[in-house]
PAZAPA-4460 file (N, C-alpha, C; in steps of 0.05 Angstrom, whole numbers, plus 32768, in hexadecimal, padded with zeros to 4 digits):
% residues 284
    n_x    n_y    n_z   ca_x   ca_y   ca_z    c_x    c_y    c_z   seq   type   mol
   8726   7279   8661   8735   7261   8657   872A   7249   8665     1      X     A
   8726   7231   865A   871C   7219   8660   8732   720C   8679     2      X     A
   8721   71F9   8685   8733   71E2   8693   8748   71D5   8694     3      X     A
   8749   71D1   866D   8757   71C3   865E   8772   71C2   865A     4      X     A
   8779   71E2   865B   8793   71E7   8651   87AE   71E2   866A     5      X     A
   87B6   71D7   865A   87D5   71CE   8660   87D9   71A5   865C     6      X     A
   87B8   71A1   8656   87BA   7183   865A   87BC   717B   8632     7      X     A
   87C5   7167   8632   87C9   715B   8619   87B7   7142   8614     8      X     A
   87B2   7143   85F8   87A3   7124   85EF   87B4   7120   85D2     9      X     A
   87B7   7101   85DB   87CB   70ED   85C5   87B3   70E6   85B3    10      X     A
   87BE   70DF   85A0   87B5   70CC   858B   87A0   70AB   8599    11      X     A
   8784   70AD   8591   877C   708F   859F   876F   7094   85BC    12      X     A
   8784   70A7   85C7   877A   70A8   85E5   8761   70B4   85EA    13      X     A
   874E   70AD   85F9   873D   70B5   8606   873F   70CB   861D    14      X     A
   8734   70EE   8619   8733   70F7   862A   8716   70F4   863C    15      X     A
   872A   70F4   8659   8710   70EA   8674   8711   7108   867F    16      X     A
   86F4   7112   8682   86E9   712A   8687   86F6   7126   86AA    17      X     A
   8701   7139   86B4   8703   712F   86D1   86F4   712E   86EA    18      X     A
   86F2   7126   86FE   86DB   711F   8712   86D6   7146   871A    19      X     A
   86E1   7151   8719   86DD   716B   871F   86CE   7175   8705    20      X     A
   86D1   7173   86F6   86C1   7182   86D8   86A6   716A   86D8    21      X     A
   8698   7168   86EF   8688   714F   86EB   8670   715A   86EE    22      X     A
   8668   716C   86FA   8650   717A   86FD   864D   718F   86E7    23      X     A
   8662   719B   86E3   865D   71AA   86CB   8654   719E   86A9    24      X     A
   865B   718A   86B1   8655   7172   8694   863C   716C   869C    25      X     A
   8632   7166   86A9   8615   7154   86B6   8604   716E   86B6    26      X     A
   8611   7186   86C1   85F7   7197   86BA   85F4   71A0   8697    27      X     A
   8604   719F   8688   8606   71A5   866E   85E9   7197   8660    28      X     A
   85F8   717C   866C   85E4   715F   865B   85CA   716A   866A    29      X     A
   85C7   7172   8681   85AB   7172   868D   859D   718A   867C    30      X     A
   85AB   719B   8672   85A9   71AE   8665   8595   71AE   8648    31      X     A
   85A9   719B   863F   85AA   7195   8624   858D   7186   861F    32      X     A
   8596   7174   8636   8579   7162   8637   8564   716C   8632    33      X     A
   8561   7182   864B   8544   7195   8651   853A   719C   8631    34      X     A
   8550   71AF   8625   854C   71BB   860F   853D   71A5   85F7    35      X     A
   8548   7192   85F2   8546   717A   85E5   852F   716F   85DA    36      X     A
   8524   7164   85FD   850E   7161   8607   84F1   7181   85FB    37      X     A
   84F7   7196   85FF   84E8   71A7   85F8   84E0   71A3   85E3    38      X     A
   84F6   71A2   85D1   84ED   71A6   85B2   84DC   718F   85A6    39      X     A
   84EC   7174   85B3   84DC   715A   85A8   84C8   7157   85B0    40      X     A
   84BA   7163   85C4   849E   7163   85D1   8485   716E   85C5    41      X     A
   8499   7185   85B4   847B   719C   85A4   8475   7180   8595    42      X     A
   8453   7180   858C   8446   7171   8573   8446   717A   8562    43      X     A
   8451   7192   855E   8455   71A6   8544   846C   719D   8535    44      X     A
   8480   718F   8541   8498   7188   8532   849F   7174   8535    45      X     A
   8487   715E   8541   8494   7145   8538   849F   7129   8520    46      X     A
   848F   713B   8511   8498   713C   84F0   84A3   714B   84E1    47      X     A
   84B2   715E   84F1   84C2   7171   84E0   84D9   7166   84D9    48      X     A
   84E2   7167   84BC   8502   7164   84B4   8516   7174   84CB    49      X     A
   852D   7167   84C8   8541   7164   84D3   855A   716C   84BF    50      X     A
   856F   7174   84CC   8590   7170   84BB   858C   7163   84B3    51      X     A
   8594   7148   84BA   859A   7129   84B7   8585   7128   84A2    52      X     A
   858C   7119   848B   8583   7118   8472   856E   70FB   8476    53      X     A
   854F   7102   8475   8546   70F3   8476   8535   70E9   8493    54      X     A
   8543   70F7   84A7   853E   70EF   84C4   8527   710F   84D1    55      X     A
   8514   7107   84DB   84FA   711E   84E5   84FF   7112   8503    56      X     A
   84F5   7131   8513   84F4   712B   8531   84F1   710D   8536    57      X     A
   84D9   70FD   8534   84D7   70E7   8536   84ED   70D1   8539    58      X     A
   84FD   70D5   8526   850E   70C8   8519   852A   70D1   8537    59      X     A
   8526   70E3   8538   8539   70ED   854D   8538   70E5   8568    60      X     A
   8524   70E4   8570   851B   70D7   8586   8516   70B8   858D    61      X     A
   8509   70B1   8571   851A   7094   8573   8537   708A   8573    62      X     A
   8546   7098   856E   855D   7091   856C   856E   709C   8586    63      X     A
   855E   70B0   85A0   856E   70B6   85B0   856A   7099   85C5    64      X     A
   854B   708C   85C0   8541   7071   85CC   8552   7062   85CD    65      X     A
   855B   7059   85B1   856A   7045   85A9   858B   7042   85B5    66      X     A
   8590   705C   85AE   85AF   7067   85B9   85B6   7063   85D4    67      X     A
   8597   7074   85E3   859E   7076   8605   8599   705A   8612    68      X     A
   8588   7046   8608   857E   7030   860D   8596   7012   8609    69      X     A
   859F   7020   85F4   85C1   7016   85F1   85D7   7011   8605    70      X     A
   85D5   7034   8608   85E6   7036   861D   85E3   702B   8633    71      X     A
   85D0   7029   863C   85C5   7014   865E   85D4   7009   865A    72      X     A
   85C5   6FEF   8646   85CC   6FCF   8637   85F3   6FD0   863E    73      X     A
   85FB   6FDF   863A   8612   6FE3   863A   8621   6FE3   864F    74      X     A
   8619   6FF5   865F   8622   6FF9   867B   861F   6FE2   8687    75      X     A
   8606   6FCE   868C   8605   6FB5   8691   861C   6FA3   8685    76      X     A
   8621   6FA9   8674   8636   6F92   8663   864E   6F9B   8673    77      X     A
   8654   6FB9   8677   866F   6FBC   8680   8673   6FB5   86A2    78      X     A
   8662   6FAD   86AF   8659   6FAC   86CE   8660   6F89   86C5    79      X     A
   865B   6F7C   86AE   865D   6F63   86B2   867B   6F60   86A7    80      X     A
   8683   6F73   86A8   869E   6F6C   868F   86A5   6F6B   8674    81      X     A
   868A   6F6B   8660   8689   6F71   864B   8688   6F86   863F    82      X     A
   86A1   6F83   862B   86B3   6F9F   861C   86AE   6F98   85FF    83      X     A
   869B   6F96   85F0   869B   6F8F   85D4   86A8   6FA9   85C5    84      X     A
   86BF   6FA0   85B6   86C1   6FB2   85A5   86B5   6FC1   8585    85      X     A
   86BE   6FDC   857D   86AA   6FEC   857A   86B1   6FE5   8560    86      X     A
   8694   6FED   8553   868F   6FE5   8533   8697   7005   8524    87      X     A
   8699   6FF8   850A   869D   7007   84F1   868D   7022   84F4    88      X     A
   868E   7033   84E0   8687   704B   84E0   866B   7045   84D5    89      X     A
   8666   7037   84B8   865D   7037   84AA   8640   7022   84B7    90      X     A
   8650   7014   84C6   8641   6FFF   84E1   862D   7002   84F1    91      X     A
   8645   7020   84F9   8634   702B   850F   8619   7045   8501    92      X     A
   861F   7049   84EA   8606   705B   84E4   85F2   704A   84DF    93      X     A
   85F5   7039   84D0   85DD   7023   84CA   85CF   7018   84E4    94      X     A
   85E3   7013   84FE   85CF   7009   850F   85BD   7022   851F    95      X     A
   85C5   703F   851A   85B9   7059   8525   85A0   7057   851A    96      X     A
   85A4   7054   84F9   8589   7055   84EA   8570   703E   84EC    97      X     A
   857F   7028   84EF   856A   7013   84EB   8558   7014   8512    98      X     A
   8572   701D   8523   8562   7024   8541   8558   7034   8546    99      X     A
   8556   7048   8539   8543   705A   853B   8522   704F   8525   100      X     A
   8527   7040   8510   850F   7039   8508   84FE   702D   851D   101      X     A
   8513   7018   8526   84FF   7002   853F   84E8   7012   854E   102      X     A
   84F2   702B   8551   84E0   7033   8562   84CF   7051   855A   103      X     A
   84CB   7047   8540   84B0   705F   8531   849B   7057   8533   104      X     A
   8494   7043   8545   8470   703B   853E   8470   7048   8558   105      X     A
   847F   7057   856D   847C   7059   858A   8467   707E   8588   106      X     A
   8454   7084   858B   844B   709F   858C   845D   70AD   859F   107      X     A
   8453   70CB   8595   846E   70E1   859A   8470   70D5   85BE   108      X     A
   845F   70DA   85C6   845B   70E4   85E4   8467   70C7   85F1   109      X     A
   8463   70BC   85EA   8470   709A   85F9   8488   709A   85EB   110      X     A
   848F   7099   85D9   84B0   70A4   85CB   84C4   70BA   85E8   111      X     A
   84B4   70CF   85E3   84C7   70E3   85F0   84C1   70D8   861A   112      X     A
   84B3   70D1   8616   84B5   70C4   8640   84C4   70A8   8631   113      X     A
   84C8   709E   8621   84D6   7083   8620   84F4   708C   8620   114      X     A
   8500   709D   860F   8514   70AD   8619   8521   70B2   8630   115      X     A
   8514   70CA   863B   850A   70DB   8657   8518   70C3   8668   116      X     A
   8506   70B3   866C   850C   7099   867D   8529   7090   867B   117      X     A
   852B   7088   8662   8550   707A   8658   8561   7091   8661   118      X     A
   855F   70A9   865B   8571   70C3   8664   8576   70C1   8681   119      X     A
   8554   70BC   868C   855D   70CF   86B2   856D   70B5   86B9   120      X     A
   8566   7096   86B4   857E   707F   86B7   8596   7087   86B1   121      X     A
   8594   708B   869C   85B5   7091   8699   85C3   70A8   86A0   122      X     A
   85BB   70BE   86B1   85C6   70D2   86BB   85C5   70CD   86DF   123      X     A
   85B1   70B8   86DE   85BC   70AC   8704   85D1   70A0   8706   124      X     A
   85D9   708E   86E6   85EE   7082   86E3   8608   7097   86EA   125      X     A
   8600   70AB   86DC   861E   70B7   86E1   861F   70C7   86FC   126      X     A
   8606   70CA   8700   8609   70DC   871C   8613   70C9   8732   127      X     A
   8613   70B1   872B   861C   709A   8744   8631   7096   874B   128      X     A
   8641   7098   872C   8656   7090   872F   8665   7097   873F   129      X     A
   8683   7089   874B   869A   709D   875B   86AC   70A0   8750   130      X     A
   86C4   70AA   8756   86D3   70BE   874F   86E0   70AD   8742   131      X     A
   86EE   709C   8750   86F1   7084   873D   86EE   7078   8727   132      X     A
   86D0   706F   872B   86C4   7068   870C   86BD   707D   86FA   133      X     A
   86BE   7094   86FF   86B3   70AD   86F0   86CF   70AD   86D7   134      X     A
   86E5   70A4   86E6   86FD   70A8   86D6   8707   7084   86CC   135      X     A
   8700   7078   86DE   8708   7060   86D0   86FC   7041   86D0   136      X     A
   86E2   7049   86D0   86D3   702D   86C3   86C3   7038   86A1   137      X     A
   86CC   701E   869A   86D1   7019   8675   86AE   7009   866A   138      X     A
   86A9   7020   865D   8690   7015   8649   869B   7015   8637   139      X     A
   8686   7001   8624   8692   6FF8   8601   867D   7015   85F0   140      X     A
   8687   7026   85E9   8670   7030   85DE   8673   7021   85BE   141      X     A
   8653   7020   85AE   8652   7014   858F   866D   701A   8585   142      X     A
   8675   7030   8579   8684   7037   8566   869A   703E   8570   143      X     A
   86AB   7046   8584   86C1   7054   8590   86CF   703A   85A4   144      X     A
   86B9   7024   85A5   86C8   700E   85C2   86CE   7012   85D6   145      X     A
   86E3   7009   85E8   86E5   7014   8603   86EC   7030   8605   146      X     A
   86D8   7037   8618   86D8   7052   861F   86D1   7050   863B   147      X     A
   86E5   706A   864C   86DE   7077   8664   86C2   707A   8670   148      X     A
   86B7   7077   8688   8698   7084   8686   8692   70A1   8683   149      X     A
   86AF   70AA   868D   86A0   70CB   868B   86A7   70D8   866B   150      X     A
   86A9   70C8   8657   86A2   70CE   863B   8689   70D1   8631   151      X     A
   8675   70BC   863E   8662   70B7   8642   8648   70D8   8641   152      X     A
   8649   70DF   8653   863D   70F6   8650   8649   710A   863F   153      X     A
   865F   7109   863B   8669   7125   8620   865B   711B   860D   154      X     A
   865C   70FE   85FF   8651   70F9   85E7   862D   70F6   85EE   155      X     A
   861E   70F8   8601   85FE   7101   8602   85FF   711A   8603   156      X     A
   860C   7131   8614   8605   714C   8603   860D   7157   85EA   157      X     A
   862E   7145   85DF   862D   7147   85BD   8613   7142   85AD   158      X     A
   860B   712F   85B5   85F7   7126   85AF   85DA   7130   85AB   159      X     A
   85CD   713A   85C6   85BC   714B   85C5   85BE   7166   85C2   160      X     A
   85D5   7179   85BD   85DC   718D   85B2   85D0   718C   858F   161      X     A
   85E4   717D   8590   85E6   7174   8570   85BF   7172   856A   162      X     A
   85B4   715E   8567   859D   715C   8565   858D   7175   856B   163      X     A
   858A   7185   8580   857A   719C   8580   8585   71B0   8569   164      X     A
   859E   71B2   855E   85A1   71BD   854B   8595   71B8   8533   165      X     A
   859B   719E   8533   8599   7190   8518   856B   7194   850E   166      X     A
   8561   7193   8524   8549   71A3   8527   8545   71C0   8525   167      X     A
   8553   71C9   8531   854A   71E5   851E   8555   71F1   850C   168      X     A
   8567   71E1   8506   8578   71E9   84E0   8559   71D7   84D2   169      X     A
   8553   71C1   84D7   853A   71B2   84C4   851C   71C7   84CB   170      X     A
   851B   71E3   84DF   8507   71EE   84DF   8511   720B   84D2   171      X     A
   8526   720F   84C6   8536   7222   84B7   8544   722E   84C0   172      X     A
   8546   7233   84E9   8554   7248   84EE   8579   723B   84EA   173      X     A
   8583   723B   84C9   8598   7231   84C5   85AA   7246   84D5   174      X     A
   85AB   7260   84DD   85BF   7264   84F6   85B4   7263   8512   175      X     A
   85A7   7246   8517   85A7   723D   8538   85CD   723E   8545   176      X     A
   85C6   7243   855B   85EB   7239   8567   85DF   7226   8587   177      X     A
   85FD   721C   8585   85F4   7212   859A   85FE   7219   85B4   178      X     A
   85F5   7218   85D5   85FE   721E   85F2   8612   7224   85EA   179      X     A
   861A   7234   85EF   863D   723C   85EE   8649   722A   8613   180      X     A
   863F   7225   861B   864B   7223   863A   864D   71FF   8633   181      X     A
   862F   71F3   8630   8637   71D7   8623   8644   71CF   860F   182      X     A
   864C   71E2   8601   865C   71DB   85E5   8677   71DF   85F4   183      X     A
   8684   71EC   85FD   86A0   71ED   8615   86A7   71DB   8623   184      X     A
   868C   71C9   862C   8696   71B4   863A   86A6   719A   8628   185      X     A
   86A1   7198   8611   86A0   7182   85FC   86BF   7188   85EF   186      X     A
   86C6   71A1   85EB   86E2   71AE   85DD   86FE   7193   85E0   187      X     A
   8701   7189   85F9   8711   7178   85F9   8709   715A   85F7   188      X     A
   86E8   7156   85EE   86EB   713A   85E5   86E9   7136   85C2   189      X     A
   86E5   7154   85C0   86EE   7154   85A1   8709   714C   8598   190      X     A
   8710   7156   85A6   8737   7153   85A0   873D   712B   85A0   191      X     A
   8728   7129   85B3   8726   7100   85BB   8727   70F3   85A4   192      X     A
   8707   7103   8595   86F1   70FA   857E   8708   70FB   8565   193      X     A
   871F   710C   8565   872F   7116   8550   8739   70F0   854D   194      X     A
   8740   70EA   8561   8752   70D0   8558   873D   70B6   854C   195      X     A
   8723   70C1   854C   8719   70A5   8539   8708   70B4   8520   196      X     A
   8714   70CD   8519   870C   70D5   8500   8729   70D7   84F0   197      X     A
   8744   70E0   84FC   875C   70E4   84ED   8765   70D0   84D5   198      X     A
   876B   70E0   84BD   8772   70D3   84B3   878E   70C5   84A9   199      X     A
   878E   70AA   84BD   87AC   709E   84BF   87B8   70A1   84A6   200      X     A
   87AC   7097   8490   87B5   708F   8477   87C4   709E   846C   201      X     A
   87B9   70B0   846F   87BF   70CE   8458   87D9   70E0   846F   202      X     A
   87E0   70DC   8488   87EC   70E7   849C   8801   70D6   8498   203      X     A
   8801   70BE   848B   881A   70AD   848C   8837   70BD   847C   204      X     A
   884B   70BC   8490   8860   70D0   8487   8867   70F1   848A   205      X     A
   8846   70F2   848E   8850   7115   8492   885C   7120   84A6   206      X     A
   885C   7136   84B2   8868   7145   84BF   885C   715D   84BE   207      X     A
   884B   716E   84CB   883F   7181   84C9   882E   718D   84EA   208      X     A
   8836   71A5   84EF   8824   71B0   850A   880C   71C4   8500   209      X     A
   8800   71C3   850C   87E9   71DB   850D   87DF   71E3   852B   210      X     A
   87CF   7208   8528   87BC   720B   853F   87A2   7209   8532   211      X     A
   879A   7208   8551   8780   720F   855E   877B   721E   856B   212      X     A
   8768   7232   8560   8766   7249   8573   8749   7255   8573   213      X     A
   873F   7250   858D   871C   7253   8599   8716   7266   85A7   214      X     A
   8702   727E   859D   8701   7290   85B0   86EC   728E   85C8   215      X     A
   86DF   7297   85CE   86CC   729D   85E5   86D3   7288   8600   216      X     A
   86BF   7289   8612   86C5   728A   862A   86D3   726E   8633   217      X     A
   86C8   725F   8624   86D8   7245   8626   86F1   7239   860E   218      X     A
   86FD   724F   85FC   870F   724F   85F1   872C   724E   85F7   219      X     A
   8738   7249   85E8   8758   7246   85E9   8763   723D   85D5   220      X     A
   877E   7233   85D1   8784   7229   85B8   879E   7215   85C1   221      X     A
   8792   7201   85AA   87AB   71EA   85AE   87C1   71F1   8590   222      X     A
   87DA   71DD   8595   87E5   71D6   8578   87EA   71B7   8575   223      X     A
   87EB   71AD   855A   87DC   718F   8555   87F8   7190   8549   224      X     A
   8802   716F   854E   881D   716F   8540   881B   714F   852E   225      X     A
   8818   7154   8524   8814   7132   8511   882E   712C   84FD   226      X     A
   8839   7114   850B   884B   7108   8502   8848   70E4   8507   227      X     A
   8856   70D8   84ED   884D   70C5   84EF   883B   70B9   84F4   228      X     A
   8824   70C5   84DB   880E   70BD   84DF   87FB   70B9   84FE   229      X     A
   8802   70CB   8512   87F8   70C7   8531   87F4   70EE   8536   230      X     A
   87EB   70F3   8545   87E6   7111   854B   87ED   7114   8568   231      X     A
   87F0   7131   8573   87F3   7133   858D   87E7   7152   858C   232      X     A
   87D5   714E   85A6   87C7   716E   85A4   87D5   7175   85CF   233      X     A
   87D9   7191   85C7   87E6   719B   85E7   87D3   71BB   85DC   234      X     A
   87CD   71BB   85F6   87C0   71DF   85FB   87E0   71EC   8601   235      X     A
   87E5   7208   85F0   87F5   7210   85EB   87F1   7233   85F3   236      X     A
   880B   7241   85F7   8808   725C   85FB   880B   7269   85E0   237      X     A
   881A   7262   85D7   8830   7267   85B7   8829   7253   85A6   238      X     A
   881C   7265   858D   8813   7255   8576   8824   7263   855E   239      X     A
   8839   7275   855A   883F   7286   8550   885C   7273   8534   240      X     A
   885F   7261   8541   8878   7248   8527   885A   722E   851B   241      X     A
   8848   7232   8521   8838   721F   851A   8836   722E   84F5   242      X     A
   882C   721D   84DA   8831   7226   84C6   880C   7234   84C0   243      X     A
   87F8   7227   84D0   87E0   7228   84CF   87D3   722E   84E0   244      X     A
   87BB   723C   84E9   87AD   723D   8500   878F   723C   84F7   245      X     A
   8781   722C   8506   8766   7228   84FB   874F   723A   8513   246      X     A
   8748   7257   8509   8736   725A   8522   8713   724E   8521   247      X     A
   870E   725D   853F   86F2   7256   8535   86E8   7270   8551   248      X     A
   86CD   727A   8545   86C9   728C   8553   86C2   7288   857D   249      X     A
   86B4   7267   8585   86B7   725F   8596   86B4   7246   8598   250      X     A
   86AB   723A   85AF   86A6   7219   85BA   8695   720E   85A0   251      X     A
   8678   7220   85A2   8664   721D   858B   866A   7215   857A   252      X     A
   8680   722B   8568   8685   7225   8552   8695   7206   8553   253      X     A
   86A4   7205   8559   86BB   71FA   855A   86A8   71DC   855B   254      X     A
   8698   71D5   856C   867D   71B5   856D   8675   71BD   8558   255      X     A
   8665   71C4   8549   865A   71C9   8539   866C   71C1   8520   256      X     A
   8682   71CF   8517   8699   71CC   84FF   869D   71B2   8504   257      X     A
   86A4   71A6   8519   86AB   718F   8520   869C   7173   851B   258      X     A
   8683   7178   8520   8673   7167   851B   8664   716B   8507   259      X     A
   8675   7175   84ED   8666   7178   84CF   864C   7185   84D2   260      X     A
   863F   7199   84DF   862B   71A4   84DE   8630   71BE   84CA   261      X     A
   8643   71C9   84CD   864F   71EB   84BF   8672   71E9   84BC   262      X     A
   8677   71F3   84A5   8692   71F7   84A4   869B   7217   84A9   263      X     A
   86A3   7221   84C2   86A6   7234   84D5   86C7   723D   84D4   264      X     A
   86D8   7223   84CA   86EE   7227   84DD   8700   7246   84CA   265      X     A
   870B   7259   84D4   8718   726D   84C5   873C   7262   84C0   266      X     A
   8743   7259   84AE   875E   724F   84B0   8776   726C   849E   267      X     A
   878B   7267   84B3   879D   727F   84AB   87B4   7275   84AE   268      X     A
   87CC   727C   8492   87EB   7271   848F   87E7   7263   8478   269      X     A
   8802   7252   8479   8801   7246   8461   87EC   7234   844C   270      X     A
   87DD   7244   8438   87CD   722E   842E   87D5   7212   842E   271      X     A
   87EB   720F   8423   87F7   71E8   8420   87F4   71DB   8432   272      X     A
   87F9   71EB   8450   87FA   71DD   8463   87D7   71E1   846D   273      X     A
   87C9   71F7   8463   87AD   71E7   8470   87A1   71DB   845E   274      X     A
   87A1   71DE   844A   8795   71C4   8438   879C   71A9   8441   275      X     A
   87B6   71A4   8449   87C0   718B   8450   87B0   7182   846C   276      X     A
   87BA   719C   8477   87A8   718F   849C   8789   718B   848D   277      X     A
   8780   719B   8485   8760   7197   8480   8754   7175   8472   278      X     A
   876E   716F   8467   876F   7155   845A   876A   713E   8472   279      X     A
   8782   7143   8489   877A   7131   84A3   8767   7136   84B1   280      X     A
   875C   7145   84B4   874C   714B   84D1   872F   7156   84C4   281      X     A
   8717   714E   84D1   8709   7158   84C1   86F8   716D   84DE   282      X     A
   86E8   717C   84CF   86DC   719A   84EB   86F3   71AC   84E6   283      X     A
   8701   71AB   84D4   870C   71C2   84CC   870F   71D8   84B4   284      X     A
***
């Protein structure tokens, strides 16, 4: 069973990874990195299609440039006090795509050390930090706004998880999975990520609970209570009056469903009521 259980995340709120779960996150990303780095380095695939419709290694690697090179820019702004808040959805994909063009005239090998470089910066960044700031100094990220710093690294190994997948689904092995041990670490900022995908609109008025229930080593299960259009997730012992339960076989799955790569999740109980949850929440 994870770290997690017994702690709760509201609606909006940002979960902060704690100064003790801080090496285990930092080796994940170091992880992730390594792996990352491997694949974008062969010259055999730096034109290979990708998931992402339209986007080849290249394309991927410019855009970790753009992203990680961001984030500096950022951290600077928040050291000066600047918190710009975060853009549209639709905002923020357009500026992924057009930043990752900027930087296609760059050849593979000065691409991936132009990276390399922006990464090992930004992982002294977090290795610096103290206990303190690990939990409470505020970056603007693009699309989410003020955020914690130690969000910060969950969303680079979302990130570079995600992408090494999304590479070898575009080289066919469409059942790649991902670290099960780095995918565990991320379980509770999914639950974060839930409050800027939910859908308020359609939640307006209802009344409805559901589980969650994750197996393997970093599994457990919550129940989600959405009322008045707002949600509340608690790690739970007893899921047994909930009308729905959504499993998933582990961490893997569960990132993966989540971040629209595979639809994984096994749902059991009342159809009305999971059609309905499936209506708010999406990775399910």
């Amino acid at each position: 069973m994870n770290s997690t259980h017994g702690e709760k995340w509201w609606i909006m709120s940002i979960y902060r990874t704690p100064y003790t779960g801080r090496d285990a996150l930092l080796e994940a990303l170091r992880a992730e990195e390594d792996r990352l780095v491997g694949v974008v380095s062969d010259p055999g695939n730096w034109s290979s299609g990708t998931y992402i419709d339209g986007w080849t290694v290249q394309d991927v690697v410019c855009h970790l440039i753009d992203e990680t090179e961001d984030y500096l820019k950022r951290w600077d702004m928040a050291r000066k006090g600047e918190l710009p808040e975060g853009i549209d959805l639709a905002t923020f994909r357009e500026k992924l795509r057009s930043g990752a063009l900027a930087h296609r005239h760059l050849a593979q090998d000065v691409a991936v050390a132009r990276f390399t470089a922006a990464a090992a910066e930004m992982m002294a960044i977090f290795r610096d930090l103290t206990e303190e700031e690990w939990d409470g100094f505020t970056i603007a990220h693009p699309l989410f706004g003020a955020m914690p710093s130690s969000t910060f690294p969950a969303v680079q190994v979302a990130d570079y998880m995600l992408h090494i997948w999304d590479i070898r689904w575009g080289q066919g092995d469409t059942t790649t999975r991902l670290d099960e041990r780095s995918a565990g670490t991320l379980i509770p900022h999914l639950f974060s990520l839930w409050g800027y995908t939910f859908n308020h609109s359609a939640a307006a008025g209802a009344a409805i609970s559901y589980g969650i229930r994750t197996g393997g080593a970093w599994g457990g299960q919550w129940k989600v209570v959405v009322a008045g259009s707002q949600f509340v997730i608690e790690a739970v012992e007893d899921l047994s009056e909930v009308p729905a339960i959504f499993h998933y076989e582990d961490a893997a799955e569960m990132v993966l469903s989540r971040f629209s790569r595979i639809k994984a999740a096994k749902a059991s109980g009342d159809p009305d009521a999971i059609n309905a949850i499936r209506s708010l929440f999406s990775g399910l």
